[in-house]
C-alpha positions as CSV (number, residue, x, y, z in Angstrom):
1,X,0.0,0.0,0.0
2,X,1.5,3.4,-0.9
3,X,2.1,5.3,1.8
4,X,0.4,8.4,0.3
5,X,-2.4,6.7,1.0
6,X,-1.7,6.3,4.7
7,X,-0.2,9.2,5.7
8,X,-2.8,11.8,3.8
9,X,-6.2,12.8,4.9
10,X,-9.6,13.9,3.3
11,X,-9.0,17.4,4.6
12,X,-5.7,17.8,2.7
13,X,-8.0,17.5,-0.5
14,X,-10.3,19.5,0.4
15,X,-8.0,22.9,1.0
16,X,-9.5,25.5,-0.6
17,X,-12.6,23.7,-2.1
18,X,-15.4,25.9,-2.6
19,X,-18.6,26.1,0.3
20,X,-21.5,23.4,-0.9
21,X,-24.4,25.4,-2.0
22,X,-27.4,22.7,-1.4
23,X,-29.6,22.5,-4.1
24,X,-33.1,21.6,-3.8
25,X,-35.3,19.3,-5.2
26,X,-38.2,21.8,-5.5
27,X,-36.1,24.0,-7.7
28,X,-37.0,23.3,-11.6
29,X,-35.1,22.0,-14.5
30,X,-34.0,24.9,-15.9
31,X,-32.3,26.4,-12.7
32,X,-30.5,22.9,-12.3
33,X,-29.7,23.2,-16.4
34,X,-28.0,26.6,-14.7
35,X,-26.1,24.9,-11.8
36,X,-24.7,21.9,-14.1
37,X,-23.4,24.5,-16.3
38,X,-22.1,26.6,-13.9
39,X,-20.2,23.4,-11.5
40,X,-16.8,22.4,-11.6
41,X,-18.6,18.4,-11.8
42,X,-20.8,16.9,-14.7
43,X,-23.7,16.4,-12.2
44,X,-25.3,18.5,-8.9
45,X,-26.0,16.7,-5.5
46,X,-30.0,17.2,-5.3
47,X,-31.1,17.8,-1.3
48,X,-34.6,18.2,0.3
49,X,-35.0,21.4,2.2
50,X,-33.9,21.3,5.9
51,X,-36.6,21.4,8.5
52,X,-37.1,24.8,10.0
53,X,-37.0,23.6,14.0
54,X,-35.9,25.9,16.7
55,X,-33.5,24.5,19.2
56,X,-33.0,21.4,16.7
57,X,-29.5,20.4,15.4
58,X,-28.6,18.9,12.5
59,X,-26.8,15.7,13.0
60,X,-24.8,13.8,10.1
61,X,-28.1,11.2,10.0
62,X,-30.2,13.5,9.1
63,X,-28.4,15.4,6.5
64,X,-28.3,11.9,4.9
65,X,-31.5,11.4,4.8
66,X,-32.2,15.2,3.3
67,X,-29.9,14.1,0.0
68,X,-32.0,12.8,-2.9
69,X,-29.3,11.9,-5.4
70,X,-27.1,13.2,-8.2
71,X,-28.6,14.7,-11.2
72,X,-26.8,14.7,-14.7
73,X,-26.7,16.5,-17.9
74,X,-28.1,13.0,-19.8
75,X,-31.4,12.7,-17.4
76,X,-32.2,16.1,-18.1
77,X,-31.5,15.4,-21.8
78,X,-33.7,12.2,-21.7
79,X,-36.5,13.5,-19.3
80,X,-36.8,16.8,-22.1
81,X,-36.8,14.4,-25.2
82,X,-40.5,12.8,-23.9
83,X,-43.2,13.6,-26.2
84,X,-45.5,16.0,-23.7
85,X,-42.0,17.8,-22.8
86,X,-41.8,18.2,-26.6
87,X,-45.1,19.4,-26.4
88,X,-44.2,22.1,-23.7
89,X,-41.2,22.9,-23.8
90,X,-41.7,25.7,-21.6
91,X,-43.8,23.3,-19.0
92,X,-41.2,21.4,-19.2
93,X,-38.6,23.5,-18.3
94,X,-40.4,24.4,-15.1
95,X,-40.7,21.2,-13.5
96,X,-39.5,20.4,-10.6
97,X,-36.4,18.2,-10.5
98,X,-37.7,16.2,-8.0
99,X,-39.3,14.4,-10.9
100,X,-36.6,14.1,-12.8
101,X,-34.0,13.4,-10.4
102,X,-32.9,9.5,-9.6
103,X,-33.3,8.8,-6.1
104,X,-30.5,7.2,-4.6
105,X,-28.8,8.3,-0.9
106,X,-26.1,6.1,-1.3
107,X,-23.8,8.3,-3.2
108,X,-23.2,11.1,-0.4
109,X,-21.3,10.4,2.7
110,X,-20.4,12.1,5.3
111,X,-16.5,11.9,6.5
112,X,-14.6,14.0,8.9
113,X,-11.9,15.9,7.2
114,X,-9.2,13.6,9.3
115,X,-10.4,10.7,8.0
116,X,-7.8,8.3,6.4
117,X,-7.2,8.8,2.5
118,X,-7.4,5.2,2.2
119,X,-10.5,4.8,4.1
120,X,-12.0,7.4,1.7
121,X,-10.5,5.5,-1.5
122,X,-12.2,2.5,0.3
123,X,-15.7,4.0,0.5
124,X,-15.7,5.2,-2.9
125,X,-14.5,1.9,-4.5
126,X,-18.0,0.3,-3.1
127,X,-20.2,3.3,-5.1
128,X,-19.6,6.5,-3.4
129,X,-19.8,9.5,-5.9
130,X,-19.1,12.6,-3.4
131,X,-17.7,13.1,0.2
132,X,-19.4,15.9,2.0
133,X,-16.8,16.9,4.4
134,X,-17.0,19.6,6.7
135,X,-14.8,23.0,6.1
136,X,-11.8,23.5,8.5
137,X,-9.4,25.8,9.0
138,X,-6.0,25.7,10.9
139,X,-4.2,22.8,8.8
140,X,-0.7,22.2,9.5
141,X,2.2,19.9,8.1
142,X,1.7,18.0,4.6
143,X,-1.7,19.4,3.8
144,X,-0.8,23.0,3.1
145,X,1.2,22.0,0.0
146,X,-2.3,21.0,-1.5
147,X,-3.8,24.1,-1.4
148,X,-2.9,25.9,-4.4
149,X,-4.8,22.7,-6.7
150,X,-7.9,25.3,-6.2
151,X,-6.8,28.7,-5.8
152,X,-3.6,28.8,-7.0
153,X,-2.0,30.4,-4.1
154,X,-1.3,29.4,-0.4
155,X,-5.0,29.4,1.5
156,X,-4.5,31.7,4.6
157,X,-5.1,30.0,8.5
158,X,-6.8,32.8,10.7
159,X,-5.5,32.8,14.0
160,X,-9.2,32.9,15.5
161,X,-13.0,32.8,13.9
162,X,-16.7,33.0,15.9
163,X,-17.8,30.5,13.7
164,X,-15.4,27.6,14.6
165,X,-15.7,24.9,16.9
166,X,-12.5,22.4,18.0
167,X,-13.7,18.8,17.1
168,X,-13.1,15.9,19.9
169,X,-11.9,13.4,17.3
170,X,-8.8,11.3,17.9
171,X,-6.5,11.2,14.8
172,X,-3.1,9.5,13.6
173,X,-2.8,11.1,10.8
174,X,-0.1,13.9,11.0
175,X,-2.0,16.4,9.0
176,X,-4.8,16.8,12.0
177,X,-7.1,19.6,12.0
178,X,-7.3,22.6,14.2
179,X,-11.0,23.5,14.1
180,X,-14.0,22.9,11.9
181,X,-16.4,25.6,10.8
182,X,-20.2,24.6,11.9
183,X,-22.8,24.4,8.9
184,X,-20.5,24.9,6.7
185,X,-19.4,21.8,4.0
186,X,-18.0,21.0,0.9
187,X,-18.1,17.7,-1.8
188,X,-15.3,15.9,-2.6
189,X,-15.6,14.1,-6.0
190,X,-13.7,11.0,-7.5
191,X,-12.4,13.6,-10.0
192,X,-10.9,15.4,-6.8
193,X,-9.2,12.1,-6.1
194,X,-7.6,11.4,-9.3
195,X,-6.3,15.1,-9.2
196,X,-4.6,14.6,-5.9
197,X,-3.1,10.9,-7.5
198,X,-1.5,12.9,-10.7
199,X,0.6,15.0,-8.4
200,X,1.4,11.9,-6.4
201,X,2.5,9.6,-9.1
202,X,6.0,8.6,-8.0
203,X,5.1,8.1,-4.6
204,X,2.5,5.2,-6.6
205,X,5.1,3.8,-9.0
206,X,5.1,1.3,-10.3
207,X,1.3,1.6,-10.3
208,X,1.0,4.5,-12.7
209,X,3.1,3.6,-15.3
210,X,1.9,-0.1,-15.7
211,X,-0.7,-0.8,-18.6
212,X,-4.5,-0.9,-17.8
213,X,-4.9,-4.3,-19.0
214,X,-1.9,-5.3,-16.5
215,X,-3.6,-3.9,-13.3
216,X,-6.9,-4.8,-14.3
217,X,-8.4,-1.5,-14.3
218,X,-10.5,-2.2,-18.1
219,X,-14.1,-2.7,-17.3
220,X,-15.5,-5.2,-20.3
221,X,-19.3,-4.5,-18.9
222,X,-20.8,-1.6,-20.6
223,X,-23.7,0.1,-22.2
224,X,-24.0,-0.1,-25.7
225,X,-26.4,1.2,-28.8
226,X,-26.0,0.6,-32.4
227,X,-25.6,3.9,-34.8
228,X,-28.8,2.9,-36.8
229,X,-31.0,2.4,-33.7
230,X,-33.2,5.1,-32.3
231,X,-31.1,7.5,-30.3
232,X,-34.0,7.4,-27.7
233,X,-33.2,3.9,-26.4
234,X,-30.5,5.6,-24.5
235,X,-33.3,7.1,-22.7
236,X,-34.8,4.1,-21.4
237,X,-32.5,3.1,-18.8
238,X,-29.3,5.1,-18.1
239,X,-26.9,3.5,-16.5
240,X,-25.2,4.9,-13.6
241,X,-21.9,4.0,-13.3
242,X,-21.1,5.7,-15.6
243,X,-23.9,7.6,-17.3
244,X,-22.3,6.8,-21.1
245,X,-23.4,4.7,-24.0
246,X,-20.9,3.6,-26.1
247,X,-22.4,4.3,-29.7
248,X,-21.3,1.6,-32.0
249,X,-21.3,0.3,-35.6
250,X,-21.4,-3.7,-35.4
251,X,-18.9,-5.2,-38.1
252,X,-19.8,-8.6,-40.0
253,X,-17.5,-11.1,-37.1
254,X,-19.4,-10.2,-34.5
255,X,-17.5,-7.2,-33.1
256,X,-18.2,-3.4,-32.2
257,X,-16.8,-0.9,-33.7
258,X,-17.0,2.7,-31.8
259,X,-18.1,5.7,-33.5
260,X,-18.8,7.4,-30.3
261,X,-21.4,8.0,-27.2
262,X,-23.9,9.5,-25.7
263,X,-23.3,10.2,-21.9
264,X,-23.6,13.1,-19.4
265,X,-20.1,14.2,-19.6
266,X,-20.8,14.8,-23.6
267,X,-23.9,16.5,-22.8
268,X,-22.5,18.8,-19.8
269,X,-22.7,22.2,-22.0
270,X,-24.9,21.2,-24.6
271,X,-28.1,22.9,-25.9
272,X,-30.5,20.6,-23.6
273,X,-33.6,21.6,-26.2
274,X,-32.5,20.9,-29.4
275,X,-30.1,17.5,-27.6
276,X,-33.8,16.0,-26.1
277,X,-35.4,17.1,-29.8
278,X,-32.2,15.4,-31.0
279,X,-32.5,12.3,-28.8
280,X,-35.9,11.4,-29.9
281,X,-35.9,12.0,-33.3
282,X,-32.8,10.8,-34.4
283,X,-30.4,7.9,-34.8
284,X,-27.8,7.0,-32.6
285,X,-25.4,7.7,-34.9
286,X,-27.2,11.1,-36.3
287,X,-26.7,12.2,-32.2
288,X,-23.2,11.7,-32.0
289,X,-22.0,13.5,-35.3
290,X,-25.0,15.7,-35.7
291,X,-27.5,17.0,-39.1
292,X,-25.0,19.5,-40.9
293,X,-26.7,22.9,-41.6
294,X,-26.1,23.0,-45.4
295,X,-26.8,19.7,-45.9
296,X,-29.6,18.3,-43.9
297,X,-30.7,20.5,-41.5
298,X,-33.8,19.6,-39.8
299,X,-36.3,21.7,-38.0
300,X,-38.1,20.9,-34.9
301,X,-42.3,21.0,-34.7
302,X,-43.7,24.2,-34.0
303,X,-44.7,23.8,-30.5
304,X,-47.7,25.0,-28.2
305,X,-47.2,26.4,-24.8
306,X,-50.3,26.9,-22.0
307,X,-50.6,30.5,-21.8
308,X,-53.2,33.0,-20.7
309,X,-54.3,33.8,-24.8
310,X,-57.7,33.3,-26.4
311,X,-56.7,31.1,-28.8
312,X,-55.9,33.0,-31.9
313,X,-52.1,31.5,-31.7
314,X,-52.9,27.7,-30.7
315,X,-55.1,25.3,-29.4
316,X,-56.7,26.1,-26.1
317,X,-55.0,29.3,-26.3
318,X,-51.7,28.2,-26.0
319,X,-49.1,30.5,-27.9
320,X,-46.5,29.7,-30.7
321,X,-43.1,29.3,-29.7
322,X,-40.9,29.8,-32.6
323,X,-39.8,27.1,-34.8
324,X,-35.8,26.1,-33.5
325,X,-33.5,24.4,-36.1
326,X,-31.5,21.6,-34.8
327,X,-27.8,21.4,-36.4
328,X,-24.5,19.8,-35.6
329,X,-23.9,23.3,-33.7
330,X,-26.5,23.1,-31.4
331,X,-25.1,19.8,-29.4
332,X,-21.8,20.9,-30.1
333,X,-21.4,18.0,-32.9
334,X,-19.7,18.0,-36.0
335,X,-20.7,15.8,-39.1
336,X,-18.4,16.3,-42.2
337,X,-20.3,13.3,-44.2
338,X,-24.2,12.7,-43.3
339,X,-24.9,10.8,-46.1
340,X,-22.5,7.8,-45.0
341,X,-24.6,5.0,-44.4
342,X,-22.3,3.1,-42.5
343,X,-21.2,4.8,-39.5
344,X,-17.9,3.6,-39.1
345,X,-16.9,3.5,-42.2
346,X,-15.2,6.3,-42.7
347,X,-13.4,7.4,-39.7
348,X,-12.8,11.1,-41.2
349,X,-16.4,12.1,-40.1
350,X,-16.0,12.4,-36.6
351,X,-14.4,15.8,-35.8
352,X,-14.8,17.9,-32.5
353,X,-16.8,16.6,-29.6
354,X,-17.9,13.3,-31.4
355,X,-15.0,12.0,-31.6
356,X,-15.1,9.4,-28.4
357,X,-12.2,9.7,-25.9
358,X,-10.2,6.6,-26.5
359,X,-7.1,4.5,-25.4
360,X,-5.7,1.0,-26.0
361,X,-5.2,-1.7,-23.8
362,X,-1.6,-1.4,-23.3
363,X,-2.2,2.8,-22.5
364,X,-0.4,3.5,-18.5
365,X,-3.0,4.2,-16.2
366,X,-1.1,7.3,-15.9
367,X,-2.0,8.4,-19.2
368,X,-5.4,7.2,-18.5
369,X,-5.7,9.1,-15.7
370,X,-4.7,12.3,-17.8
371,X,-6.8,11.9,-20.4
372,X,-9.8,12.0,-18.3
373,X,-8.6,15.0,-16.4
374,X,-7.7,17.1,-19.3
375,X,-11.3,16.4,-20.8
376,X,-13.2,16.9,-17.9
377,X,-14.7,13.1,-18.5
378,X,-15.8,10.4,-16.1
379,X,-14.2,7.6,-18.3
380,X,-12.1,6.8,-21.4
381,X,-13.4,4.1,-23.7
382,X,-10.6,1.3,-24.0
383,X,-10.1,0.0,-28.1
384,X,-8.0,-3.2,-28.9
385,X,-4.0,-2.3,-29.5
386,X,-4.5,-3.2,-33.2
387,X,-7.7,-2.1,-33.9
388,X,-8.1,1.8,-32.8
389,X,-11.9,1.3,-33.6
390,X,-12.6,-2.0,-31.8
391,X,-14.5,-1.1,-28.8
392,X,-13.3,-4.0,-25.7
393,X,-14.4,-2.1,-22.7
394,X,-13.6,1.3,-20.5
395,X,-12.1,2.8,-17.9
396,X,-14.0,5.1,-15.5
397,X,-13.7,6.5,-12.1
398,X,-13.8,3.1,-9.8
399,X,-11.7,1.1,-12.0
400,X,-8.9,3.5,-11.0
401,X,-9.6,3.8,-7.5
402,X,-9.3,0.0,-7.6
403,X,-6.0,0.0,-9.2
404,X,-4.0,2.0,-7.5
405,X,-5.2,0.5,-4.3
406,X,-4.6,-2.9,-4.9
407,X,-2.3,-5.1,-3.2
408,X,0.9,-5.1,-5.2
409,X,1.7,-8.1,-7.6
410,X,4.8,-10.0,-7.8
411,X,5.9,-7.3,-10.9
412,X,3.9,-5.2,-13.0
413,X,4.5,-5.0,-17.0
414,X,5.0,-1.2,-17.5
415,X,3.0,-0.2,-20.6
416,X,4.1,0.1,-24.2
């Protein structure tokens, strides 16, 4: 076990992170459209509101049982392509994302920020997304190294602050904090993590420069949609770990050839109107690489909206919201060649954000790790060494954290 892992803590992570803003679940889908856009993760933690009680305290149970879930750019995208969203767009757009949200408490938890690294590494391994972790002050030893990863500059300790109270909490760790401030939190992502392991990577060696397929770390079960089928079946059931489809273009012996996907780090700054028009009128493959403009641009329905009118405009005096045109631009797709009928045939197409975030099975896990950093992406689709096209699995936030914590083999091939 490296001994970064032992002698770190959550709180040396967590330096400088910004204050959690809760967001609630009776806020609608166009102010959490807002706070995806405006979040440094491809998702927002969803809470219900806190109980107004006087004299009560909120203990770490409770705030548990407030969190709904994590909401992503895809089940916004998939709850806005359903034919009476269509409809009303504008309806639609005011919903509450308690309806749209997935319900699942199981990926928050609570950790004091002395907590082991490793015990954190541990908890997110079995399906933990985010950390809440309360905000200290006061950090001493390793930890103040780590505090220009957010704010590029060396986070200042005040001597003294009404708002603090000294925690009871026996620690080993040598990086122990000095006082927590009360009500005051903030989330700490796997993407957090694996930005702490980059600046740590020869304190993990040999770990980091060893090939995926060495350590184990490809994952061969994954969601997958052909090019020609309905884009909308992505809709049907998103998978959660992670949120992606692989798109893919079958080939005559049986294998799959990757063209690209359609997942909520692809959709994080997307147009979410004409992407849900997109989604359910399309193919899969028409989503990834989009209609070209001067080709085959398509436009969507005119559509009605309830409104206060007397009819003159719409049925049941709804009023006409103006026709939008849906083009590789508006996803932030680019299709060079829309009249290819087989989607991977000619690779040349794919350009921009349709082109699928790739490695091969003999890539480091360093340059995994990288790769998924730089593109702000919760995984990296894994293609055979010979075949750049030939789709054999993925890599995504877990399969790291299980890597690098792994009990050390006897060697490790490094990667080619």
């Amino acid at each position: 076990m490296a001994s970064v892992f032992l002698y770190h803590v959550v709180g040396d992570l967590t330096v400088g992170k910004p204050e959690m803003v809760e967001f609630t679940e009776n806020e609608t889908v166009e102010a959490a459209i807002r706070a995806i856009g405006e979040s440094t993760e491809c998702g927002i933690a969803v809470w219900r509101r806190r109980s107004v009680q006087k004299g009560l305290i909120e203990n770490a149970e409770m705030r548990h049982q407030r969190f709904v879930g994590i909401l992503n750019p895809l089940d916004i995208v998939a709850f806005l392509a359903r034919e009476d969203c269509l409809n009303d767009q504008e309806k639609a757009m005011k919903t509450p994302v308690s309806e749209v949200v997935v319900p699942d408490n199981t990926l928050l938890k609570e950790v004091d920020p002395g907590t082991r690294l490793i015990d954190a590494l541990e908890i997110m391994k079995h399906g933990v997304r985010r950390l809440l972790v309360p905000k200290s002050i006061g950090w001493r030893g390793m930890s103040k190294r780590f505090s220009i990863l957010y704010n590029g500059k060396w986070l200042k300790n005040p001597d003294s602050n009404p708002n603090i109270t000294i925690p009871t909490i026996n620690r080993t760790s040598s990086s122990t904090p000095t006082a927590i401030i009360r009500d005051k939190y903030c989330c700490l992502s796997r993407e957090d993590v694996i930005r702490f392991l980059i600046g740590c990577l020869g304190a993990l060696a040999p770990v980091p420069l060893s090939s995926i397929s060495s350590l184990g770390a490809i994952n061969p079960n994954y969601c997958s949609i052909e090019a020609l089928s309905p884009a909308m079946e992505a809709a049907r059931k998103i998978p959660r770990e992670p949120s992606a489809f692989a798109v893919v273009d079958p080939t005559p012996d049986g294998q799959h050839k990757i063209i690209g996907e359609i997942s909520a780090s692809k959709l994080w700054k997307c147009d979410y109107l004409a992407a849900a028009w997109a989604l359910a009128n399309l193919s899969a493959g028409q989503f990834v690489t989009g209609v070209e403009d001067n080709q085959s641009s398509r436009s969507l329905p005119d559509l009605l909206a309830a409104g206060d009118g007397d009819g003159a405009n719409g049925v049941g005096g709804g009023r006409l919201i103006r026709q939008r045109t849906f083009s590789s631009r508006s996803i932030g797709f680019f299709n060079h060649n829309p009249s290819s009928q087989s989607f991977g045939s000619n690779r040349s197409m794919y350009r921009g954000r349709s082109v699928p975030l790739t490695c091969k099975t003999t890539s480091s896990l360093a340059a995994v790790m990288a790769q998924m950093l730089s593109h702000r992406a919760t995984h990296v689709w894994v293609t055979e060494t010979e075949n750049d096209d030939v789709l054999v699995g993925l890599v995504g936030y877990a399969d790291i954290l299980a890597a690098v914590t792994r009990p050390p083999a006897a060697s490790l091939p490094e990667a080619s």
